[in-house]
N, C-alpha and C positions, 0 to 999 in steps of 0.2 A: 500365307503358307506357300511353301517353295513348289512347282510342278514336280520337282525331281521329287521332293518325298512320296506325294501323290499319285506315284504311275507304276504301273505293272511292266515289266520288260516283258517284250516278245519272246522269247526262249524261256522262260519264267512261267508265262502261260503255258504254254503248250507244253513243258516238262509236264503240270501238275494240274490241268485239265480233268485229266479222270483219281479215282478214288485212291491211295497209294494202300499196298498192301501192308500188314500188317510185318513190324519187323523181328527176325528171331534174336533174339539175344545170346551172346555170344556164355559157355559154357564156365561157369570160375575154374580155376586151374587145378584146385582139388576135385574134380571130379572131371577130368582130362578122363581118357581109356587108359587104362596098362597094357605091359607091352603083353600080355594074353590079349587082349581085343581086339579083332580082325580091323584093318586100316579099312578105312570105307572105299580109299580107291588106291588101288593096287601102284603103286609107282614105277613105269617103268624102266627097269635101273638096266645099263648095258652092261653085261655080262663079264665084258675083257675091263671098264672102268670102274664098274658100283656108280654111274654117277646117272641119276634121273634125265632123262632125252625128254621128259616136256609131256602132257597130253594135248587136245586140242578143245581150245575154249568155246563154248556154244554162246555166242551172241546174242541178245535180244533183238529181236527186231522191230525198228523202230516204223510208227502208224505212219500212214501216206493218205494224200488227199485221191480218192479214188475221182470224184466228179463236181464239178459246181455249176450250183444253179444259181444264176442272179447273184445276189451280194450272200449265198449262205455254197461252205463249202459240206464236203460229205468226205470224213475221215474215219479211216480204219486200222482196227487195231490187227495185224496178224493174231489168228487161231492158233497157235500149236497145241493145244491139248488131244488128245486122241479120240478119233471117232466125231472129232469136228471140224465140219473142212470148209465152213464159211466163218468169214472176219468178222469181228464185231465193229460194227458204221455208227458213228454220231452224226447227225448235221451238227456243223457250230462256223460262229462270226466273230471274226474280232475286232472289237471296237476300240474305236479310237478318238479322240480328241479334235480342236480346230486345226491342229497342227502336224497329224499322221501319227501324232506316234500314239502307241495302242495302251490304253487306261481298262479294260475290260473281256472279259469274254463269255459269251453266249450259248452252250454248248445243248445238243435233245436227242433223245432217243424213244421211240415209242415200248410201249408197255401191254401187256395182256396179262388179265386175270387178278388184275389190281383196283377191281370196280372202279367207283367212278373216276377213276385215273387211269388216263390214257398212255399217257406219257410224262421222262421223269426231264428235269433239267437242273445244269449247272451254271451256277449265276458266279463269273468269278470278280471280283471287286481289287482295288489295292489296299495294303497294307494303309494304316491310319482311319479306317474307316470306323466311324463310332455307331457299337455295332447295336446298343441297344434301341437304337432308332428302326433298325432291320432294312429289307431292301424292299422298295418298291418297283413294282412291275404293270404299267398301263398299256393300253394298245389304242394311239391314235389320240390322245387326249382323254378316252374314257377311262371310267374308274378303276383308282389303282386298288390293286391287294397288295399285302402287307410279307412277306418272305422273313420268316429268321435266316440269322447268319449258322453252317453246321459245323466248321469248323475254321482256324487261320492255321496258314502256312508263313515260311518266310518269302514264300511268294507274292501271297495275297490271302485276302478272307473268302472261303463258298460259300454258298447259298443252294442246296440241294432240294427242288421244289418238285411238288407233283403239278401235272394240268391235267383239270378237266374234257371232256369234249370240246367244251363252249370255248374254252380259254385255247383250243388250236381252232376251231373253227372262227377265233374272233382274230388272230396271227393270218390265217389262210386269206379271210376278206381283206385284213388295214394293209396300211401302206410302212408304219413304223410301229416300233414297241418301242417307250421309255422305259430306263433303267434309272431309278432315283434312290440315289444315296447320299448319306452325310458325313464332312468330316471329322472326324475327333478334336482338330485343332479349330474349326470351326462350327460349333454344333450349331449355331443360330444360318447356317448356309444351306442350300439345297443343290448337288449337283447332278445333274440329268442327265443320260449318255443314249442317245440313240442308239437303233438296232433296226437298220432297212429287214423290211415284210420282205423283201423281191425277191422272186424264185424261193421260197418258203414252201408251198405245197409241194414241189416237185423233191425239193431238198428231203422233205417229211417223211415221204412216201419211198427214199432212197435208203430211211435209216433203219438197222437190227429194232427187232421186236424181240424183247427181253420178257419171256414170262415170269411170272411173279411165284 
């Protein structure tokens, strides 16, 4: 099996890292407005031409790496909703191969009021992964649990998992976490992707607490 089918691009990741919102679909043409139905945004037409001069387009703005600790960064999403004026922060790592280039990504955020889940994470995999196998997640060589896949993109496949206490305080001690997964074209194969511990607690202790 070719590496190029097997790998997630860098811009690929990080577009679809977090959850995408749900999309509206667009109206069928019979049930358009008439021309009695107020336009939702007024056009403003110049007076001596009739011709629209443009409004001004509001931008999204795009997450930035606010801090890094050791091999995990601390990215956030700008807030604009109203009446909230801090960013939403993940820690997340992107993993990568013998070769640099990046096959995975690691992303967490802590949680309240979600018993015994502390915090959630996103396990992102490449495309071709055969997914009824699910992904596996150890720390250090100890035992793995078993993750489903939540959904594919044409990005890559997620993995949206809860953790425990034990399962961040067992990240805060190791030195790595494996990531084991299987390929669809090779399902008799096992491929493992490390994810450096370093700077993990400090990264942890940096990200939004999402109550439940």
């Amino acid at each position: 099996m070719s590496k190029t089918v097997f790998r997630l691009s860098l811009a690929a990741l990080l577009a679809v890292s977090t959850a995408a919102g749900a999309q509206q679909a667009e109206a069928p043409a019979s049930e358009a407005p008439t021309e009695a139905a107020p336009a939702a945004t007024e056009a403003p037409l110049n007076p001596a031409t009739g011709l629209d001069t443009g409004r001004d387009v509001q931008e999204e703005m795009a997450p930035y790496i606010r801090e890094t600790h050791g091999d995990w960064s601390v990215r956030c999403f700008p807030n604009e909703a109203e009446g909230q004026e801090d960013d939403m922060c993940q820690m997340f790592q992107l993993l990568t191969e013998s070769q640099g280039n990046p096959v995975a990504e690691f992303s967490l955020y802590r949680l309240s009021g979600a018993g015994a889940v502390v915090a959630g994470a996103t396990l992102a995999v490449p495309l071709g992964t055969l997914l009824t196998e699910e992904v596996k997640l150890s720390v250090d060589g100890g035992k793995a649990k078993s993750y489903a896949y939540s959904y594919c993109t044409m990005a890559g496949c997620f993995s949206r998992i809860g953790l425990t206490q034990a399962d961040i305080d067992a990240m805060k001690r190791g030195i790595k976490a494996t990531i084991e997964i299987v390929p669809a074209q090779a399902p008799d194969q096992r491929v493992r992707i490390d994810a450096s511990l370093s700077g993990f607690t400090a990264a942890y202790e940096a990200t939004s607490t999402i109550t439940n």
